[in-house]
N, C-alpha and C positions, 0 to 999 in steps of 0.2 A: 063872627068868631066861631060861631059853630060850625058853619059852612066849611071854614075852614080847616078844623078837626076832621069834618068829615071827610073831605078832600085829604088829606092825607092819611087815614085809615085805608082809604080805598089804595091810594099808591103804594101802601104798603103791603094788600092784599095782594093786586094786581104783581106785585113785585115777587111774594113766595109762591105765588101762582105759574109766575115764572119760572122759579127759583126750583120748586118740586118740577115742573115738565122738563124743563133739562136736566136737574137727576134723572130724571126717567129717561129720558133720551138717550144720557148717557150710557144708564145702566144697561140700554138694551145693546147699544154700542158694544160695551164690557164681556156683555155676555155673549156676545159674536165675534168676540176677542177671544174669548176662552174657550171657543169654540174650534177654535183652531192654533195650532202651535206658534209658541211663542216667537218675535224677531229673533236670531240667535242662536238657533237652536239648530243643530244639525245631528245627521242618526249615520255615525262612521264616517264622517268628513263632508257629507251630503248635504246641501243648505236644503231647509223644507220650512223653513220661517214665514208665519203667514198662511201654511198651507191646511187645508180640510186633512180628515184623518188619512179618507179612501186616495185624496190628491197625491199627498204624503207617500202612502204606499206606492203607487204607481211611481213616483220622482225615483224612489230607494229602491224599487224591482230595474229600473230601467236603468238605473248607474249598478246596480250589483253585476246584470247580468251582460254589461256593454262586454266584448271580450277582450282576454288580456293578451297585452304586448310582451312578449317572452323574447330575451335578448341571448342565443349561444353564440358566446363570442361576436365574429362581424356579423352572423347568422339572425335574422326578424321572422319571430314565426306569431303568429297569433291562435287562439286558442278562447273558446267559450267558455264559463264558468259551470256551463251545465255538464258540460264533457268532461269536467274536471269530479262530478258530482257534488256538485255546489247547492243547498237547499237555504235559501234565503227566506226566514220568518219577519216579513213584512210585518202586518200585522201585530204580531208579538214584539217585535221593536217598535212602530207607531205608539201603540197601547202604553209602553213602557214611556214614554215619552211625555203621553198627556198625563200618564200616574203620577207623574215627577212636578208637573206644575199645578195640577189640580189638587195635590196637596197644600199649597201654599193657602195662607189666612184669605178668605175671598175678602172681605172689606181691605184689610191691608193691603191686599193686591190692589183692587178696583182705586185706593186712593196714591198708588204708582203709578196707575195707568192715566188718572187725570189729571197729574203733575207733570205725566213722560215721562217717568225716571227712569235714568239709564238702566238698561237689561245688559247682566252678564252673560255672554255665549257657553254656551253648553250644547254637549257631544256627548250624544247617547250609543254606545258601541251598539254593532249589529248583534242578531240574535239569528245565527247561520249551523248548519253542522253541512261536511262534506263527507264525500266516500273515500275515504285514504288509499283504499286500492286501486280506483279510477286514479285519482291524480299519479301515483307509483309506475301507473300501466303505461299513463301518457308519456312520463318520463321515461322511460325505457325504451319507448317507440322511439323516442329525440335522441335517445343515445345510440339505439341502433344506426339511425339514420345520420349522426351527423358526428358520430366518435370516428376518432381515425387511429388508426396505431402507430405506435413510433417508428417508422423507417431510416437508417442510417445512408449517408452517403453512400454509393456504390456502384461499379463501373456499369455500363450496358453495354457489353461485347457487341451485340446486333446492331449497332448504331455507329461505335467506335466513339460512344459521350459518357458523360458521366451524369449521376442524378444527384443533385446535394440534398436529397433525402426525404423528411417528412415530419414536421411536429406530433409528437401526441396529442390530442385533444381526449379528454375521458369525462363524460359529467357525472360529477358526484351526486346521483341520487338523493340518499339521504338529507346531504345538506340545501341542496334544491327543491325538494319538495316543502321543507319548512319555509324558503320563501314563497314558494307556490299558496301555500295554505293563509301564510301573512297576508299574502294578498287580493287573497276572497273573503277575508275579512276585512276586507278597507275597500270602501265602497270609490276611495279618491286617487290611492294609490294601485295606477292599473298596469304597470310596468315592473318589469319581476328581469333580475339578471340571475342566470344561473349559475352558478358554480363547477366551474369547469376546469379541471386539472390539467395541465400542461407540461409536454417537456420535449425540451429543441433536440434535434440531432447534433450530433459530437461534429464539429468544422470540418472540414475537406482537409485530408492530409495525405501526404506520400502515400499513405498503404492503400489508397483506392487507385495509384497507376503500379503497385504491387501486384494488384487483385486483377487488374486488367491484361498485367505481361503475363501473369500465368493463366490466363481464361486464356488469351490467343495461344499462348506455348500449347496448351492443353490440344490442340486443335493442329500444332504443324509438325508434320510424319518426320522429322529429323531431330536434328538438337540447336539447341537454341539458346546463346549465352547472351547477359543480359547487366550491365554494370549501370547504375544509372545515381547523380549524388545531386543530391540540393546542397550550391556550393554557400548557400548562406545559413545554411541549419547543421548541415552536415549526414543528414540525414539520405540513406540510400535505399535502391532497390536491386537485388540481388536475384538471379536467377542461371544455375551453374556460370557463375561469372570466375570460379577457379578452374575451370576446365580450358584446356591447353587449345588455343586453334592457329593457324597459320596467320603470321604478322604481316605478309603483305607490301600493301601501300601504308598501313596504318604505321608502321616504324618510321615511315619518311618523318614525324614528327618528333619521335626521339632525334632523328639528324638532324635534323634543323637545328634541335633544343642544341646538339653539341655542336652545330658551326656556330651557333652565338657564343657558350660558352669561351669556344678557343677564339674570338676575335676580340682584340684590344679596342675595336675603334667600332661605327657605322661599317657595315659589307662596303665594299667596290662594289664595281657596277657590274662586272662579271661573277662576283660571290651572287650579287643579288638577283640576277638571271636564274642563276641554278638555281637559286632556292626558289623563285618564282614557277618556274619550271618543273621544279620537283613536287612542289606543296596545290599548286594549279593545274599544271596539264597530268602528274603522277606521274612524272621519265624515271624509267627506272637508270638509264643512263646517267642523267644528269646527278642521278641519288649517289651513283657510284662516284661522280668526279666528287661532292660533295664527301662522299664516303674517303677518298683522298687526300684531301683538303684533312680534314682529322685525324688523319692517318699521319701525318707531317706534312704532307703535301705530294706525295708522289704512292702512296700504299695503301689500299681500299680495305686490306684484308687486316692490314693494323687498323683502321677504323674502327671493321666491325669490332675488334677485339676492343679499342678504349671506347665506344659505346654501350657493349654488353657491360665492360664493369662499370662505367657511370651508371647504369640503369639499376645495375644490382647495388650500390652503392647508396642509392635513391629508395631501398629495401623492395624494387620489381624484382623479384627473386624469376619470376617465371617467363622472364623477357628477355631474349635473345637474339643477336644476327651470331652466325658462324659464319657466312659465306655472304661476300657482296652480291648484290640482284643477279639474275641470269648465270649465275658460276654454281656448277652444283660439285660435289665430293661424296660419294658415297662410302669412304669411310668416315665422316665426322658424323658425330652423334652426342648429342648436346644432354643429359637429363638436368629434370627441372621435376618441383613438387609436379605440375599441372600434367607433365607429360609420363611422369608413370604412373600416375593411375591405370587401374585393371577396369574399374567402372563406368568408364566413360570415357571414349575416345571419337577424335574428328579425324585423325587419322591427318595430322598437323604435317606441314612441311617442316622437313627437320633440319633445313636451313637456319631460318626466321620461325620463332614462336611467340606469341604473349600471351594472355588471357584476359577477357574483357574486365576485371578489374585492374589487374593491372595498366594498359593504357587508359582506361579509366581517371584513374590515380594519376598520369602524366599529367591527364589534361587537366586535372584539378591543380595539379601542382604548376601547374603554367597559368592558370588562371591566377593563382594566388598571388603567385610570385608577379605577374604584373598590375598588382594593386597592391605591391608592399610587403608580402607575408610569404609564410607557407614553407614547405619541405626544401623545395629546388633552391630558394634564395639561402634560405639556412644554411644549407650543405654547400653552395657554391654564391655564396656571399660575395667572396673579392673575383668571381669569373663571370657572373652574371647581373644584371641589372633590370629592374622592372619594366623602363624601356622596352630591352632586349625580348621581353616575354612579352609585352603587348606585340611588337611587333611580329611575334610570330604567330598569333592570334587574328592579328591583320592582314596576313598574308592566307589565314585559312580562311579569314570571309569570303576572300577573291575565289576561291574552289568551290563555283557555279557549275552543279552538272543536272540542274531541274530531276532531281531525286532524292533519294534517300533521306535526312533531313529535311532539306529542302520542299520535298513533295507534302508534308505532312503542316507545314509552317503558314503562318500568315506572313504575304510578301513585307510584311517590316518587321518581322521579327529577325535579329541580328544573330544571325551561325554562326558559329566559328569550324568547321568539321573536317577532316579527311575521310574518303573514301577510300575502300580497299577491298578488290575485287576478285575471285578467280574464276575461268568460267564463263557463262553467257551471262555477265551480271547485267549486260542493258538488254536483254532479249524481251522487246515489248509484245510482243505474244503469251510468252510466257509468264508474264506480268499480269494481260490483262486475263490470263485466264486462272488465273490465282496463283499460281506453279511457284516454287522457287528452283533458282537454279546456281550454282555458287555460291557467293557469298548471299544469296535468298531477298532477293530486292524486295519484292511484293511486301513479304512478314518485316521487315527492315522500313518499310515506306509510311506502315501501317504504325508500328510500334510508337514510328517517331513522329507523325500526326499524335499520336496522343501525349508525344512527348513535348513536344511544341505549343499543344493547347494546355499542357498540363504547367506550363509556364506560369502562365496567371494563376492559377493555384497556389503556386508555390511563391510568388509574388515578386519578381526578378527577371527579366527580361533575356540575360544570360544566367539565369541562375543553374545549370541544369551543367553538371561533367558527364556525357555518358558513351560509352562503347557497345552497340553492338554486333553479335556475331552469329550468323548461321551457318551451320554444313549439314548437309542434304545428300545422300548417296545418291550417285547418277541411275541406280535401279528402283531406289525406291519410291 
């Protein structure tokens, strides 16, 4: 019995024997716990949970001072915290760190720690200051380097293209540096977007092949008229386009306009000769039988006469034949607004005259009128038909003479144009040594290269009515 007492005093010695050396075990456990920061614990997004003070430091120097990813725009630039004048107090964060748990009750702690009991995460902000003028300097550099100023669409004469411009880009300073500075203070957050102000250039419009017809006028020793219309906006380019010049071949399309008029049905096939003739090879001949034909059928000179007033009727006040082709009178003498001006003269044949807006204006009004609308059907509603007007539109694609239009165009873009010449107008000498001479081919080949690309622009594939016209004194 005693034995047995005794036997179980000793198991219970044996047992707090135990019972104190693992406290103690534990407690030295505890204290090499609290020796270093807690699971949880992070100093500005930094995990240092677990770590010695000095480990701690080194973790938070090496994530402060990794460098930041700076984003202008598509633009990736990188940049060191130190160059920003970044001063990172390790240390004084670390220290702030253990203050914070080593306040806590040590036995209340110590009996969390041999339960496990869940640990709340806690973020201790960094303890940093910077150089505000370093980071401002840096910023400034970026803006030197990667600002751009706003440029507007605008022709390049040198080239014969155009530039559709240039965005602003401008970085805001001020408001960039405050992200700048957010993010040397966040040891996690290493990616900073700048604040960058922006603004698009105004869209490509008419007034850059405006800017274009007077850079080259600027540049050719004569005079230079110039009618050009976006036939879906309405919108035009004008350059001495009321100035009076010799009508030409260009009137052959007022005829045509009036042998549709006067025909009740389809041409015959000898109407449709002349007109192919007149509007394709440019006979002045055939223009006359055609001038006939109008006339009642036997008088060229009443033609001209019911042409000119159809035209003026049509309000081309400044468009006229007096004399069928090759017949000259030197008493007739025509005036019109274009041709008495004192200001400006081409020294116009005073047969035939128009001025580039006026034929202009036909061809928009032929344009129209074969898609239903417009001035010409208005006024001659029960004589003419939309038909009638394509067809003479059709007949002007066929006027292939690998120029003028033509030279400036890509091969599928659809012309509709008459040529009208005086002069050495094919003289390819003269051409290629920049010269004009007549009706001024070279400035005429050029104009309508940019007239042609200026298509797309204008978003219309025929979109474009235009006339123009050069005279060139054979001295100068």
């Amino acid at each position: 019995m005693g034995g047995a007492l005794r036997g179980s005093r000793f198991a219970v010695f044996v047992a707090g024997i135990a019972l104190v050396l693992a406290l103690l075990y534990q407690l030295g456990n505890y204290n090499d716990y609290r020796a270093r920061l807690r699971q949880g614990v992070t100093l500005g997004g930094v995990p240092v949970g677990g770590l010695l003070p000095d480990e701690a430091a080194y973790a938070l120097e090496s994530a402060c001072y990794a460098p930041l990813t700076v984003h202008y725009l598509d633009q990736t630039l990188t940049v060191s915290p130190r160059d920003l004048g970044l001063r990172l107090k390790s240390q004084e964060t670390v220290s702030a760190a253990f203050k914070g748990q080593e306040s806590a009750d040590y036995w209340r702690d110590f009996w969390a720690y041999l339960v496990d009991e869940p640990v709340s995460p806690v973020d201790y902000p960094l303890q940093t200051s910077y150089d505000a003028d370093m980071t401002r300097l840096w910023l400034e550099r970026v803006a030197e380097e990667y600002d751009r100023p706003l440029v507007q669409p605008h022709p390049v004469v040198e080239t014969l293209s155009y530039s559709t411009g240039q965005p602003e880009s401008r970085l805001d300073v001020p408001a960039s540096q405050s992200r700048l500075t957010a993010a040397l203070a966040s040891a996690s957050d290493r990616e900073v977007e700048l604040v960058v102000l922006t603004r698009q250039p105004d869209p490509p419009s008419i007034v850059l092949l405006q800017e274009m017809v007077e850079a080259l006028l600027a540049d050719f020793p004569g005079l230079g008229g110039v009618f050009i219309s976006d036939l879906a906006t309405g919108e035009t380019v004008r350059s001495d386009a009321d100035v009076a010049f010799a009508g030409m071949s260009a009137l052959k399309i007022a005829i045509v306009e009036e042998v549709y008029r006067l025909l009740d049905s389809e041409p015959d096939a000898e109407t449709s000769r002349l007109i192919s003739e007149t509007m394709i090879l440019s006979g002045n001949y055939t223009a006359n039988l055609l001038l006939r034909l109008i006339g009642g059928g036997n008088d060229s000179f009443r033609g001209v006469k019911v042409l000119t007033e159809s035209v003026r009727n049509l309000g081309l006040v400044n468009t006229f034949m007096a004399m069928p082709y090759d017949v000259e009178d030197p008493s007739v003498r025509v005036v019109t607004p274009a041709n008495s001006r004192t200001d400006k003269t081409t020294e116009p044949d005073p047969y035939m005259q128009t001025t580039p807006e006026d034929i202009g204006r036909l061809l928009e009004m032929i344009y129209h009128c074969a898609h239903g609308g417009g001035n010409l059907l208005a006024a001659y509603h029960d004589q003419l038909t939309p038909g009638e007007c394509q067809a003479i539109l059709d007949v002007m694609k066929q006027n292939k003479v690998g120029s003028f239009l033509e030279a400036g165009a890509p091969p599928e873009t659809p012309i509709a144009h008459k040529h009208g010449c005086a002069g050495q107008c094919f003289d390819r000498d003269r051409l290629a040594a920049g010269r004009v001479a007549g009706c001024g081919k070279d400035l005429n080949v050029r104009y309508n290269r940019r007239f042609a690309l200026n298509q797309q622009l204008l978003a219309t594939p025929e979109g474009l009515a235009a006339w123009i016209s050069f005279f060139k004194h054979p001295w100068s």
